[in-house]
MINUBA-749197 format. One line per 8 residues: their letters; for each residue x negated, y negated, z negated of C-alpha. Coordinates in steps of 0.05 Angstrom, whole numbers, plus 5000, padded with zeros to 4 digits. Each point is the difference from the previous one (the first is absolute). Layout:
REM MINUBA-749197
A	X/Y/Z  ...
//
This chain:
REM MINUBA-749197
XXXXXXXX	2097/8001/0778  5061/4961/4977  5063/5038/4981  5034/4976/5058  4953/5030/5050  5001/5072/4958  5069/5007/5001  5010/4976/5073
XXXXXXXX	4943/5048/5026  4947/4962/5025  4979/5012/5080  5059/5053/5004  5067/4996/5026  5052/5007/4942  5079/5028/5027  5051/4952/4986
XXXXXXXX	5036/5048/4949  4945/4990/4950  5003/4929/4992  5076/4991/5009  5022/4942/4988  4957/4967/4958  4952/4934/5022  4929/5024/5027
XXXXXXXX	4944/4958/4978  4929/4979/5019  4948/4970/4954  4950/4962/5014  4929/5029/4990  4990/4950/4939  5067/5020/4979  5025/4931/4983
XXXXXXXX	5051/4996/5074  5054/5046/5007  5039/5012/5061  5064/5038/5001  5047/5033/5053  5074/5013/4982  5029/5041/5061  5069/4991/5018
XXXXXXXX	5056/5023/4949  5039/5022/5065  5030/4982/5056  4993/4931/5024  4951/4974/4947  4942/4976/5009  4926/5024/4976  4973/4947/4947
XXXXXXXX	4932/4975/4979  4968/4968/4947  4949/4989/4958  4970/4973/4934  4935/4976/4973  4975/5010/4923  5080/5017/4993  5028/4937/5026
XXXXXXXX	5048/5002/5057  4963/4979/5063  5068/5010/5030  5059/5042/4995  5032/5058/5049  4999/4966/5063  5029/5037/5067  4942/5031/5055
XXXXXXXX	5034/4999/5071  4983/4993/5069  5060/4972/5053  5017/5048/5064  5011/4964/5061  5062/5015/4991  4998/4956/4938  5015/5061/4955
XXXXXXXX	4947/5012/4946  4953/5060/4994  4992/5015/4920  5065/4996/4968  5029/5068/4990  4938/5036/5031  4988/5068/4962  4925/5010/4966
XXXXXXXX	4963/5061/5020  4934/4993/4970  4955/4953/4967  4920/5000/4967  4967/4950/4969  4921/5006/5022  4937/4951/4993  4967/4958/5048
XXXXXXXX	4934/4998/4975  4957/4937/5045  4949/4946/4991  4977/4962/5065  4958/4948/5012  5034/4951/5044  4945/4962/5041  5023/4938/4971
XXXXXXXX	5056/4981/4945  5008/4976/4934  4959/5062/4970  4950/5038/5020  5040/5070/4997  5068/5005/4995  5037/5051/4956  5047/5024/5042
XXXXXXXX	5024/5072/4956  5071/5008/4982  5047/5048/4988  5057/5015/5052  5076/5029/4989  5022/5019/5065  5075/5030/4998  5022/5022/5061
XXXXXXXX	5074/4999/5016  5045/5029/5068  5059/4962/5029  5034/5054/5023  5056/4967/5037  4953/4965/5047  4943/5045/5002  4942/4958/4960
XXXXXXXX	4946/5020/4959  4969/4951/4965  4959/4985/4932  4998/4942/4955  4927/4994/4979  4985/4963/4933  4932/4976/4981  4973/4983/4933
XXXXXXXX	4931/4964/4997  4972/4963/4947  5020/4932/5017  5073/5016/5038  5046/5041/5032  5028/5015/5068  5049/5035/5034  5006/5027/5073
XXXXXXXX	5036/5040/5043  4973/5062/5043  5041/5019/5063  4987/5073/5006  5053/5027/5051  5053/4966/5036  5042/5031/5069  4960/4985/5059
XXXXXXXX	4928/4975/4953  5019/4939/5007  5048/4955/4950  5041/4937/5017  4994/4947/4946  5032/4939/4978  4974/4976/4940  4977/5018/4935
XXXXXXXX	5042/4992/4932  4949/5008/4953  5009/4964/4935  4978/4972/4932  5049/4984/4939  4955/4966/4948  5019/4996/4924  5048/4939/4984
XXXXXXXX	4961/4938/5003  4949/5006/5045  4979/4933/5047  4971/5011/5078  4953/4953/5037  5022/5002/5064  4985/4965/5075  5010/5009/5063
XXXXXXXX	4954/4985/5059  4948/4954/4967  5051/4963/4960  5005/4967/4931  5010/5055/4944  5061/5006/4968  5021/5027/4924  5058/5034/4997
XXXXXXXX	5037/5061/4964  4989/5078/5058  5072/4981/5012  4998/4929/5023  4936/4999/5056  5010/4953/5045  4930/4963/5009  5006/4943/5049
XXXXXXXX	4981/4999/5071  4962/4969/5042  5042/4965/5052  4946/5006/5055  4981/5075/4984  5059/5037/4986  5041/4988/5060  4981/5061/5039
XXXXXXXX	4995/5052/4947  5053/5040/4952  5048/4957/4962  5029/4987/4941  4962/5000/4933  4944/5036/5007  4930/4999/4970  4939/5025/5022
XXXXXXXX	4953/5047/4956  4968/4993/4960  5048/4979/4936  4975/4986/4931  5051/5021/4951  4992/4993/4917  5049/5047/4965  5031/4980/4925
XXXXXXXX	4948/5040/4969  4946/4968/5029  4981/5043/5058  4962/4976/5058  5017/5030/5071  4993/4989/5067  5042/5029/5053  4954/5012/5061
XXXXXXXX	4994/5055/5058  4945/5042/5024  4979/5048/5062  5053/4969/5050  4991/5033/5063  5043/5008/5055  5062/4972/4956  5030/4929/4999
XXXXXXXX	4975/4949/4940  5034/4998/4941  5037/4946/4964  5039/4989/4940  5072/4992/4988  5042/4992/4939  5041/5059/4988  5042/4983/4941
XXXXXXXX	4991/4958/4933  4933/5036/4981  4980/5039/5062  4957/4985/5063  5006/5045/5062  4959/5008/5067  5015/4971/5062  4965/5017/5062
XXXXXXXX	4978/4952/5047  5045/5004/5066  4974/4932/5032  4925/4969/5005  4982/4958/4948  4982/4924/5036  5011/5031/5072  5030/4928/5032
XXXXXXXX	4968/4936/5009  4932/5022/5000  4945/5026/5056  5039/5008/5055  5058/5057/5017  5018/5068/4968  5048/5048/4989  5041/4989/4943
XXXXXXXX	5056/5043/5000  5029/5029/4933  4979/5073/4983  5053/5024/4948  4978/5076/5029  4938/5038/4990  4975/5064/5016  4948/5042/4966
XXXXXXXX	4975/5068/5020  5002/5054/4947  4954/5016/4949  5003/4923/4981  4983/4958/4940  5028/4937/4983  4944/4941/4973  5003/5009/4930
XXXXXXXX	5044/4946/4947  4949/4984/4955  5018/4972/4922  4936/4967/4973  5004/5008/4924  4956/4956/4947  5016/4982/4925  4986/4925/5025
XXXXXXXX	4996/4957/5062  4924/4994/5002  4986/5075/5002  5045/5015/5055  4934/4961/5044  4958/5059/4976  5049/5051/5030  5007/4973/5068
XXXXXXXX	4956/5061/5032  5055/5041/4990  5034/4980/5063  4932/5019/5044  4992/5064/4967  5069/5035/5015  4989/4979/5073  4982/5049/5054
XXXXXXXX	4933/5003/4997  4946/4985/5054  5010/5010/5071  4951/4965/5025  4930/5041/4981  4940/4966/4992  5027/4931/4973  4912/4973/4978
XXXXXXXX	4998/4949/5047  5066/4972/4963  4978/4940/4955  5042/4941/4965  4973/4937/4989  5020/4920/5010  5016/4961/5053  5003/4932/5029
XXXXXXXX	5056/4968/5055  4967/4977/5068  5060/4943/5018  5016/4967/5055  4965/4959/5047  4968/5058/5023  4931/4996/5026  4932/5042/4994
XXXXXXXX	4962/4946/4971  5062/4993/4942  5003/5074/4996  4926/4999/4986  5003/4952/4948  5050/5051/4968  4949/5049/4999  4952/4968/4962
XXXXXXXX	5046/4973/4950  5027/5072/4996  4923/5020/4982  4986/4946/4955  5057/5013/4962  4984/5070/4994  5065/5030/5041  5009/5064/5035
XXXXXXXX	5044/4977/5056  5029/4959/5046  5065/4985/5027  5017/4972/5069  5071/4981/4991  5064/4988/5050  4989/4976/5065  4927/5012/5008
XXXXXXXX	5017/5047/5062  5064/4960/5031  5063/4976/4967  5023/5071/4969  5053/5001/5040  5016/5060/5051  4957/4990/5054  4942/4982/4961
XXXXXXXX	4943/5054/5014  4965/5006/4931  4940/5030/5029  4980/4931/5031  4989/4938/4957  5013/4941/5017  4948/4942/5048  4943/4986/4956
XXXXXXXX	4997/5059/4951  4931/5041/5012  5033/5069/4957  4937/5042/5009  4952/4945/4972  5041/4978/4950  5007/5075/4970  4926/5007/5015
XXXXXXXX	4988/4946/4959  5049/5030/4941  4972/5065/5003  4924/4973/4990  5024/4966/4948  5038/5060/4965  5069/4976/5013  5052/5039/5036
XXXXXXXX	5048/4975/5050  5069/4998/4996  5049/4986/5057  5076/4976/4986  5049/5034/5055  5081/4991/5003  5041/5047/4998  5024/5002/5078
XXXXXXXX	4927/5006/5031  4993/5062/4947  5052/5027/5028  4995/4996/5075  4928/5004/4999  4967/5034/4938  4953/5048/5048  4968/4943/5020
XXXXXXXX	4990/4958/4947  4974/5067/4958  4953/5012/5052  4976/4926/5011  4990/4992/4925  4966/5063/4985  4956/4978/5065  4991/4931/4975
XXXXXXXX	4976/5021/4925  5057/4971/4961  5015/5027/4935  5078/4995/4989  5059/4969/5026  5050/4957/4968  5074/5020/5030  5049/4934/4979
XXXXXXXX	5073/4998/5013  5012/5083/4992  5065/5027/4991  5012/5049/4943  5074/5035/4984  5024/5045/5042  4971/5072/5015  4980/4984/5061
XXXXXXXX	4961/4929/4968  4968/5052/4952  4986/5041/5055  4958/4940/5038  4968/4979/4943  4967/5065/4976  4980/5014/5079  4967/4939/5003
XXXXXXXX	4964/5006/4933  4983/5068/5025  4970/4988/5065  4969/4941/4968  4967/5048/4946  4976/5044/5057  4956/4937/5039  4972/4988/4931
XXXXXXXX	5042/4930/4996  5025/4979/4934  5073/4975/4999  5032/4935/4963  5077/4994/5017  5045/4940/4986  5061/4976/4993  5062/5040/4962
XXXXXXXX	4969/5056/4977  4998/5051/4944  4948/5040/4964  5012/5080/4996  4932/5032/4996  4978/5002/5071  4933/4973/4981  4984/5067/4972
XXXXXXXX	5035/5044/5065  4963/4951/5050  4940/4963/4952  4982/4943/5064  5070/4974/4974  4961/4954/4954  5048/4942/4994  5073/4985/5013
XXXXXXXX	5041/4926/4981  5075/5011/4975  4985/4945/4946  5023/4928/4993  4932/4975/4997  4946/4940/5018  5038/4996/5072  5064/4970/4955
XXXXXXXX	4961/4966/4935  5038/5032/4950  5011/4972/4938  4953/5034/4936  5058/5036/4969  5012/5043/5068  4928/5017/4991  4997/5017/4933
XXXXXXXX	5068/5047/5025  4956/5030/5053  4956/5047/4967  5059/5036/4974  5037/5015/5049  4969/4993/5081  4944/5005/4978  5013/5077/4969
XXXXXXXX	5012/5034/5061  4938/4989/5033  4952/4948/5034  5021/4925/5003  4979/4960/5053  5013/4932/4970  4958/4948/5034  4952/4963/4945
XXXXXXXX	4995/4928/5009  4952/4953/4961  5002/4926/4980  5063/5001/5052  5045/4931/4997  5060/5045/5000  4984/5046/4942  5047/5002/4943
XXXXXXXX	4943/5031/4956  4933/4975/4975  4926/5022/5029  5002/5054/4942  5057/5022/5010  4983/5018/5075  4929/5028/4976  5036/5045/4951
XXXXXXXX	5036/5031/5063  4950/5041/5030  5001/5051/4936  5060/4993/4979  5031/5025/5069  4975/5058/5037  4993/4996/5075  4940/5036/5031
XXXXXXXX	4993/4952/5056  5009/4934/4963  5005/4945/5040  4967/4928/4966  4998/4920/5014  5069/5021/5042  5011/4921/5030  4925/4978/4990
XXXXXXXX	4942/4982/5050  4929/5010/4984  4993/4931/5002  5040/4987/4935  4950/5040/4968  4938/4960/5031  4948/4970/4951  5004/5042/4939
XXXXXXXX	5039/4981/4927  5042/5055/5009  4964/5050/4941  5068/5033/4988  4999/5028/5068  4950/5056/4971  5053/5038/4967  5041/5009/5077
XXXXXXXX	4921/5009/5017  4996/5058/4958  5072/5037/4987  5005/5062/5035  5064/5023/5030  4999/5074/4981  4989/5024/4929  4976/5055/4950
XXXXXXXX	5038/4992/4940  5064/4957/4988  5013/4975/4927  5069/4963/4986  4991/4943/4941  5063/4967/4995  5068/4981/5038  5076/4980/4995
XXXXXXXX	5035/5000/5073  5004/4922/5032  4967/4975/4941  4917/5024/4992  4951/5053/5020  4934/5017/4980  4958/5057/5044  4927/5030/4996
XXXXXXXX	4974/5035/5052  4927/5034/5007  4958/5014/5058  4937/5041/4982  4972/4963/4945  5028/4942/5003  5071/4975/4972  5049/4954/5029
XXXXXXXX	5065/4962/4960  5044/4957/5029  5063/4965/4961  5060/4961/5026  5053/4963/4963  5069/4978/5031  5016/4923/4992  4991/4997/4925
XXXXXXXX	4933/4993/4963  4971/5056/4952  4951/5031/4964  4989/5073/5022  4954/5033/4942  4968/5066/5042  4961/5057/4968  4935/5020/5040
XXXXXXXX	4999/5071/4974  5002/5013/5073  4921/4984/5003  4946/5048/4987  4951/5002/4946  4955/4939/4995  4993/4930/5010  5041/4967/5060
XXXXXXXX	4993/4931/5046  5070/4976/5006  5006/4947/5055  5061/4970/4985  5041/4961/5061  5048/4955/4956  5064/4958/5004  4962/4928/4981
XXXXXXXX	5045/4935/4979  5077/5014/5027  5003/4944/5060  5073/4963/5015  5000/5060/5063  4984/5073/4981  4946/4998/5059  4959/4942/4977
XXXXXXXX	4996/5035/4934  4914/5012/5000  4965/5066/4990  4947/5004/4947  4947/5044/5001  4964/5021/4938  4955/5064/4976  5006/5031/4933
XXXXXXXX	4976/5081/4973  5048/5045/4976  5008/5079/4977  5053/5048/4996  5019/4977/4940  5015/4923/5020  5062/4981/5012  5018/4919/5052
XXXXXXXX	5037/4952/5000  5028/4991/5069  5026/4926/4998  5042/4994/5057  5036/4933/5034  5063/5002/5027  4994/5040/5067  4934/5014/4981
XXXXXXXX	4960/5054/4991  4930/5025/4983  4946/5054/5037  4947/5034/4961  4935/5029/5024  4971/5057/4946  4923/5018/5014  4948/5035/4965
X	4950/4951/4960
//
């Protein structure tokens, strides 16, 4: 037991009188993190955080608040009654991720305060795991059980220095000092939400010292998203979502009003503000379960019949005889699923039925002919027919045998868009239909609350061809807060990247439901010489152990990744060439077959660049060479032999 937890009283409530005024602390269970708590000094001021890893400054007292309705606060100059410090002592096994059990024990301060004036009780919770920290408020009493919100003023002052990689609603990133965010946005996609300069969780930020964080948010339920605003030279604040990210322009009408009020009905907890914490940018991709494992856990019961896998597009011109031919590609290629995709059961927009496709699609025998093939059916459905008709279509689906439905064009902001979107997961999860929702949304640990939330988009990716350094940015920041629904495309004439560099993909980013060949036909893939199809063939989407080899944000990444016995490393550079030298003490004992997917000659455009295939046998002890092309990449397949 660390010193903190003796003194503080571990599982017990201490009187405020004993600790006084000086800062509580939690540790973490390794003892490396420590999370403070400095209550107000008196009237007026504010309770402060912070936090430090291996004794560097993560970042410095920075005010805890929540905004009344009223627009005053709730925190400054509330008087501290009690507080412990107690362990959370889990490890879960999620039934898929980037582990096979999470670690999910931490130890908790929780110091409860009174605002006297207006007749709150509250607690400011702070957690201490392994590989971050959090902080959250409890809601314990308010007049009438019910409290009238505003906004939250929850903040972060980092040590002098520091640099944030920031977007907003699948934009460019931009590098920039806490006090200066102001990523750029999209003119098509901001226009109906919150304004001003904003950016969207998560946010990569490197401190002076060298830390590695990532600003992210977990359990959000029944609470507006969060997103990030500068708050002075070297501090970021929350800002809660009053407006629905991409509500106009898209799938028909909807009510967009603003939403600058929200109630909540006491007890209450706010989603947790999560601080990854790693000693370099590479290991932060280890840590990402942390986000899952503070979430609410499992509502849904028996969650077997939940599997991840691949999955292939079914486009337009829709016919059964096309949809067929889908099939069997989908088999060939080994794939767990497939997509039918906008349109297939009207135009999408609000009088479409989406429980009756379209002249000339035979559903049943093309799901029969899925299902004896091993392949599960999955059925795309706008956002309006979900939500004038979602008894239906459950019913239909569940009737017709399909195994999940992909919801495009959903809103997410507000309390009331949270609201819809964990109802829908929900009654999804209770037809035994897996969920994949798109458009401008934000990982925060539902998959763990509601596991048939297997995929969710939020991402600038294969729908936009983004350029290499965005995806060499990606895996340290999106892709940290959860599942990343990025569209993988192959041989495409509007890549920015080489072959490899797409291969290398589907390990280094973590998506359960992994959707490949995004723009392709089976036909392109008709007569053979495609041998480095095999490692797509073979990659699994949900993992046992996750091992993080190398990394520097916008510029490389190197990732292995095991399923049972058999290892998987994929490596992506941005625009520039390099040599990436890896060690594979990540392998067992023995002798390994490395199948190695290569960058081959660098071509006048990044996608002409070849891929090479070659064999060689390593050990433990062996260290590669990963030659990589500009935009390239490289994928790795480690057997026994």
């Amino acid at each position: 037991m660390s010193g903190a937890l003796a003194a503080a009283g571990v599982g017990s409530l201490a009187p405020a009188h004993a600790a006084g005024r000086a800062p509580l602390e939690a540790r973490s269970p390794n003892g490396a993190l420590v999370v403070r708590l400095d209550p107000p000094s008196g009237p007026g001021d504010f309770p402060r955080w912070s936090a430090s890893f291996g004794g560097k400054p993560i970042f410095e007292p920075s005010r805890l608040a929540l905004v009344l309705s009223d627009g005053r606060l709730l925190g400054p100059g509330a008087v501290l009654t009690s507080h412990r410090v107690h362990a959370h002592s889990e490890q879960w096994r999620p039934p898929y991720g980037i582990a096979e059990s999470y670690d999910a024990s931490r130890n908790l301060l929780e110091a409860r305060f009174e605002d006297r004036e207006r007749g709150i009780a509250f607690s400011i919770v702070l957690a201490a795991h392994d590989d971050g920290v959090a902080v959250r408020y409890v809601l314990h009493e308010a007049p009438g059980g019910r409290l009238a919100l505003g906004g939250e003023a929850t903040e972060l002052c980092f040590p002098a220095g520091a640099r944030v990689w920031s977007s907003r609603d699948e934009g460019e990133y931009q590098v920039s000092a806490p006090g200066d965010i102001a990523p750029v946005p999209h003119p098509d996609l901001t226009r109906s939400t919150d304004q001003g300069p904003l950016a969207d969780p998560p946010l990569h930020v490197a401190t002076r010292e060298g830390l590695a964080l990532c600003v992210c948010e977990s359990d959000r339920l029944h609470y507006p998203r969060m997103m990030v605003r500068s708050a002075g030279a070297d501090t970021i604040a929350t800002h809660l979502m009053r407006f629905p990210g991409r509500a106009t322009g898209y799938s028909g009408p909807g009510d967009t009003h603003a939403a600058p009020v929200f109630t909540v009905e006491t007890p209450f907890e706010t989603p947790w503000r999560v601080v990854l914490v790693a000693a370099e940018p590479a290991k932060l991709i280890e840590k990402a379960g942390l986000i899952p494992s503070i979430a609410t856990p499992n509502r849904l019961g028996d969650v077997s019949w939940i599997r991840p896998g691949r999955a292939f597009r079914i486009r337009k011109p829709y016919t059964t005889e096309r949809a067929l031919a889908c099939v069997d590609f989908a088999a060939r290629r080994k794939l767990d699923f497939v997509e039918f995709d906008a349109h297939w059961y009207g135009d999408g927009t609000d009088p479409s039925d989406a429980t009756v496709p379209i002249a000339g699609l035979d559903m049943a025998r093309i799901i029969a002919a899925a299902k004896g093939r091993g392949i599960g059916m999955i059925l795309y459905v706008d956002r309006v027919p979900a939500m004038r008709q979602l008894d239906a279509i459950l019913a239909t689906y569940r009737d017709w045998g399909v195994a999940g439905i992909k919801f495009g064009f959903v809103w997410e902001g507000r309390q009331e868009d949270v609201d819809f979107i964990y109802d829908l997961v929900r009654r999804c999860g209770e037809h035994r239909l897996l969920v994949n929702l798109h458009d401008n949304l934000r990982p925060a640990g539902l998959e763990r609350t509601l596991p048939n939330y297997v995929a969710l988009e939020g991402v600038r990716g294969n729908e936009q061809f983004p350029t290499a350094r965005h995806n060499v940015t990606l895996p340290f920041t999106r892709a940290l807060g959860g599942p990343i629904d990025y569209t993988i495309c192959y041989a495409h004439e509007r890549n920015q990247t080489t072959n490899a560099h797409q291969l290398a993909m589907a390990a280094v980013y973590y998506n359960p439901l992994t959707f490949l060949y995004w723009y392709d036909e089976p036909a392109k893939y008709d007569g053979g010489g495609w041998p480095e199809l095999r490692w797509f063939d073979e990659c699994p989407t949900s993992w046992h152990e996750t091992r993080a080899l190398a990394g520097a944000v916008g510029e490389y990444v190197a990732v292995a990744r095991r399923h049972g016995q058999r290892w998987f490393l994929g490596a992506m550079t941005n625009e520039d060439a390099r040599v990436l030298t890896v060690p594979l003490d990540f392998l067992g004992a023995g002798r390994w077959r490395a199948q190695i997917f290569a960058d081959g000659p660098p071509a006048v455009q990044a996608r002409q660049t070849p891929v090479v295939i070659r064999e060689v046998t390593v050990t433990a002890g062996d260290r590669l060479d990963l030659a990589l092309a500009p935009s390239g990449g490289q994928a790795i397949l480690f057997e026994r032999g």
